[in-house]
Structure formats: C-alpha cells, structure tokens
N, C-alpha and C positions, 0 to 999 in steps of 0.2 A: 639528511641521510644518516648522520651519526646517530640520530633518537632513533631510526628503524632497523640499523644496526643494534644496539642494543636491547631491543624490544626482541628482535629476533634471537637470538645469545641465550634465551629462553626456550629456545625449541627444543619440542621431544614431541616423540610419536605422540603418546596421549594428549599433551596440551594443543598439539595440532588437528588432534581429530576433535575435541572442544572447541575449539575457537573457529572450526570450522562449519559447527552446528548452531555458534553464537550468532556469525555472522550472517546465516541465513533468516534468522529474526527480522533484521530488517531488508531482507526481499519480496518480491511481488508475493508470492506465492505462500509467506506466511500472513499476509495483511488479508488476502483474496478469504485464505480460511477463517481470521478474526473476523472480518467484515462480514463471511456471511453467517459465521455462528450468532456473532451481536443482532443483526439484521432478524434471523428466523427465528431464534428462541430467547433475546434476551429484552434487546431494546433497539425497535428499528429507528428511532427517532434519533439516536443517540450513533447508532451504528452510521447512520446517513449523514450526519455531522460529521464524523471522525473522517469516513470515507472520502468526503469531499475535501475537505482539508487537506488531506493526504494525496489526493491524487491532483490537487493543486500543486501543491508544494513538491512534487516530484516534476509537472511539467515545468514550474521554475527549475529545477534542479538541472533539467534537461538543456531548458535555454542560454544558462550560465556556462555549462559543460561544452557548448557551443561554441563560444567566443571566446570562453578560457584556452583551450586545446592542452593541457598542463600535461607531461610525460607521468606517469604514475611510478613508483620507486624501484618496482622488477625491471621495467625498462632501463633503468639508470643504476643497476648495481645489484638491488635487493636480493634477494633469495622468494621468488614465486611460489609460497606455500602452496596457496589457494589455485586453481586454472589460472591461468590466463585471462583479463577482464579489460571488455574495449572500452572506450571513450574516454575522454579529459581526468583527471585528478580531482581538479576543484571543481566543485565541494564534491566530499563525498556524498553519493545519494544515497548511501545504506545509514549513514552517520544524521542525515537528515530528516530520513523518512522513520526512523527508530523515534529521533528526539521531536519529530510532529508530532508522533503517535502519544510518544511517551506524556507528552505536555497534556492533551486533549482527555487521556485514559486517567491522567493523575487526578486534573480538577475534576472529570466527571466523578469517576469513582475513589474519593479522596479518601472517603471513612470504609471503603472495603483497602484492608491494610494489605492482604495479600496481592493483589491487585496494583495496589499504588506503588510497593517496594519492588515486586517486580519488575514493572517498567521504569523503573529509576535505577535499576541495575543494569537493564538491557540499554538505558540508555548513556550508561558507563561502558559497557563491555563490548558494545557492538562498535563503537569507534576503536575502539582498543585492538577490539578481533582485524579491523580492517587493516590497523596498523601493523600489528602479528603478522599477518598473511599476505604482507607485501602489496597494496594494492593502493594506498594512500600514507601520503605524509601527516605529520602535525597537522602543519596548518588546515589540511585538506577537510579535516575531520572537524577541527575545530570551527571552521565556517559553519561546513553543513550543520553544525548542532547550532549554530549561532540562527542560522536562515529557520530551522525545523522550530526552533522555541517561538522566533518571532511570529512566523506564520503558524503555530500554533496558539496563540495568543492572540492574535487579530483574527483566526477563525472561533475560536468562545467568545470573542468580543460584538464578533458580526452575526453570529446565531442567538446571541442571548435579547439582542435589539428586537430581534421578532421571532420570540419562541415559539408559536403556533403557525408560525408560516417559513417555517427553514426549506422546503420546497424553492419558492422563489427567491429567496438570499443565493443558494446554490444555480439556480438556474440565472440568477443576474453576474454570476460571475462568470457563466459559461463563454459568453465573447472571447471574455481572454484568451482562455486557451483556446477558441478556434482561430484566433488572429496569429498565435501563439504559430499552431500550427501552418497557417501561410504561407509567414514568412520564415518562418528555421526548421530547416529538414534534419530535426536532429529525432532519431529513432526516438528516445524516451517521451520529449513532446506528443511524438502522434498515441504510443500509447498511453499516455495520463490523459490525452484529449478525449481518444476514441471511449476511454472508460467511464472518464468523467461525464459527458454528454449522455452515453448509455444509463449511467446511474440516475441524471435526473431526471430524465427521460422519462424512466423504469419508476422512480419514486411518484415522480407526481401525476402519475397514471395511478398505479396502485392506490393512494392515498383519495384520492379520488375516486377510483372505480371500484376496488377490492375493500379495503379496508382489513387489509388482513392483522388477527391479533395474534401476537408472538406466547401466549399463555397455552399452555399444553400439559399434559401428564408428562411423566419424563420419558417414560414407552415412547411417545408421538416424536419429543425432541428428540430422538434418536433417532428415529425413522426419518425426519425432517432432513436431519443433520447428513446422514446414509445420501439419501435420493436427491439432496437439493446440492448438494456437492459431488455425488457420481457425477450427473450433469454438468455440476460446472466445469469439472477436471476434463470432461469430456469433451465440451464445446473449447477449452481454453486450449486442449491438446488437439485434438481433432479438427478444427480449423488452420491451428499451425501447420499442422502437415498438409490438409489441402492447400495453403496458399502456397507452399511451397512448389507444387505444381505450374502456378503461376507466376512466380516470380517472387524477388526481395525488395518489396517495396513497402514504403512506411506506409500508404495509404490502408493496405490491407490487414495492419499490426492494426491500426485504429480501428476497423473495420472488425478483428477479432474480439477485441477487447468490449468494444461496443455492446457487441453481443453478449458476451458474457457477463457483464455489470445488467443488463438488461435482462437476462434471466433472472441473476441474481437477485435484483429488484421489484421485478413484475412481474415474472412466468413462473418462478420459483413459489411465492408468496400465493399466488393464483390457482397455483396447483394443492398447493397444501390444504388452501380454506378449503377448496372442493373434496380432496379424499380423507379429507379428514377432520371433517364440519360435525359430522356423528358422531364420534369420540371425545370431540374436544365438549360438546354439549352434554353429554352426559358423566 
C-alpha cells in the first residue's frame, strides 16, 4: 500500500485525465479496434496470431482472478481515481493483456521503430497507470506482465512451428478455453472463450472460403475500416443491451462476443471482397 500511496501523491487533474486514457490501452475495446485494423488492411495473418494469443492469455488471466479473489487497493485504503473495477487484483488483466500484445507487436514488427517503441512504452505505462488509478498493487501488475511476456512468447514459439497453417495451432488450442469455461464461471473466461472460438471459427472459414486480401487503395481502407467497425461497435453494443433483457449471464457474454470475432473474421472480410472486388482490381 505504501508504493500506491506514493504513486498516488502525484495526482493532479491533468495526469489523471492521462493515465486514465493510458489505461484504457490495454482494454478490450482498444484490442477489438487494433485487431480488426491489423486483420482488414494490414495483415490478417498476423492480426490472427496476435488475437489469439491475447484472447488466450486473457481467459488465463480470468481463471487466476478466480481462485485468487485478492481485494484490489481502493478497497483497502487507496484513493479510486479510475470507476470502480470488479474482480480479484491478481494479476492485473490490463497489465497483462498490454505486455501480450506488446511482446507479439514487438518481434513481429521489430524494424518499424514507431511501432516497436510504442508498445514498449504502453507496456510501461499501462501497469503504471493501473497503479495511479488505484486499481492494482505492485505485485499485481508485476505478475500480469510476467504471465503476458511468457504467453507471448510461447504463442510466436507455437505459430512459428507451422507458419502456413496457424488456423489449426489456434483451433488446437481451442479445448482449453472451452474446458476453461466449464468449469470456472468466472465472467472474463466466458468472454475470451466466446471470442476466441468466434475468431477461429471466422478465420478458418474465411481462409478457406473467402480468401480475402487485405491490399487496397487507402480510399477503400477507410471505407473498410468505417463499415467493418460500425458493425462491430454495433453488434458488440447492441447485443449487450439485448441480453440485458434476458438476464446476466456469462453464457450469453460468450455468445456476444462470439459473434462479433466472427464478423470480425469472416462476414467483415466477406463483405469487403464483394463490394469492393471492382476497385481493388483496378
């Protein structure tokens, strides 16, 4: 408590409104946008790598936060910059899900310099910010980057074994997380499941059926970029609120989630080649 006491002793309006922009780096909803910029315009090979890794390493993150149960430091003293934020301490999942990202975005894209130093800073600052904002201790943070390196690391290790078929390395790891899900009803499991499954779902249909290629005018990448993420924000918000009709239940988190990796993958991709097979040809 004393290191989040002094972290905090740094507050002011502005660094709080900063580190509250840091910290959403590594949440769902900035991965969902990298994931599916990498996927439609840059490198879906690469994007479906990253994604799956990530969305592993979050349903660990899930299953640990489980059995941990750890009070987080608002609870116990801190000053609650950031909202209020449920489940366990250990590990952080924003701390983890940053230093997956960060490990996987580094070695791929090592020689684009802006690229590689960014996420080496985000994967400085976003444990940093958690700790700012009240939300995690040291240790907390420190695991999670410990957990995010390793299982970034073992995912280029197990993609690189079968470069032309990273389809089924992701779809052989799929068990996991549905066993994952079985037995621990812990929310973040069902959605890294429900995603995960969607995405490979999504990929090895695509890859197989579509064959869509991410090369475009940058007019189209825009348009791509507009239409294939209206839809997603749409399905990811717009199913939230209808289940909410039905109840709070993790099934149907997986069930949202699902869906929207699966546009994201295969109806996104599907859509493009079709409206804009014309343009890209000429």
């Amino acid at each position: 408590m004393a290191i989040i006491e002094a972290i905090q002793k740094l507050s002011n309006p502005v660094l709080d409104w900063l580190m509250r922009i840091i910290t959403e780096t590594g949440d769902v909803l900035a991965f969902i946008i990298l994931g599916v910029i990498l996927f439609w315009c840059i490198d879906k090979k690469t994007a479906y790598k990253l994604m799956t890794t990530l969305l592993f390493s979050a349903g660990l993150n899930g299953a640990i936060k489980n059995f941990t149960q750890k009070p987080r430091p608002y609870e116990e003293g801190a000053k609650p910059i950031l909202q209020k934020t449920e489940g366990s301490s250990m590990p952080s999942g924003h701390s983890q899900n940053i230093t997956t990202a960060a490990t996987f975005m580094v070695y791929e894209y090592r020689k684009v310099n802006w690229v590689k130093w960014t996420f080496i800073a985000l994967a400085i600052l976003v444990p940093f910010s958690r700790m700012y904002l009240g939300q995690h201790y040291l240790e907390d943070v420190l695991v999670g980057m410990a957990l995010g390196l390793v299982i970034g690391i073992l995912g280029l290790v197990l993609y690189s074994r079968l470069p032309d078929k990273e389809e089924y390395v992701g779809l052989a790891l799929a068990p996991a997380l549905i066993l994952l899900m079985i037995f621990i009803p812990e929310h973040q499991v069902f959605v890294s499941g429900g995603a995960y499954i969607g995405l490979v779902t999504g990929y090895l249909l695509e890859k197989k059926y579509i064959g869509y290629d991410t090369k475009a005018p940058l007019k189209i990448q825009i348009f791509k970029v507009l239409i294939g993420l209206g839809v997603t924000l749409a399905l990811y918000f717009g199913l939230k609120l209808l289940f909410k009709l039905i109840g709070e239940y993790n099934i149907l988190d997986a069930i949202r989630y699902f869906f929207v990796a699966f546009w994201a993958s295969l109806g996104a991709p599907a859509l493009f080649k079709k409206i804009f097979k014309q343009e890209i040809e000429t």
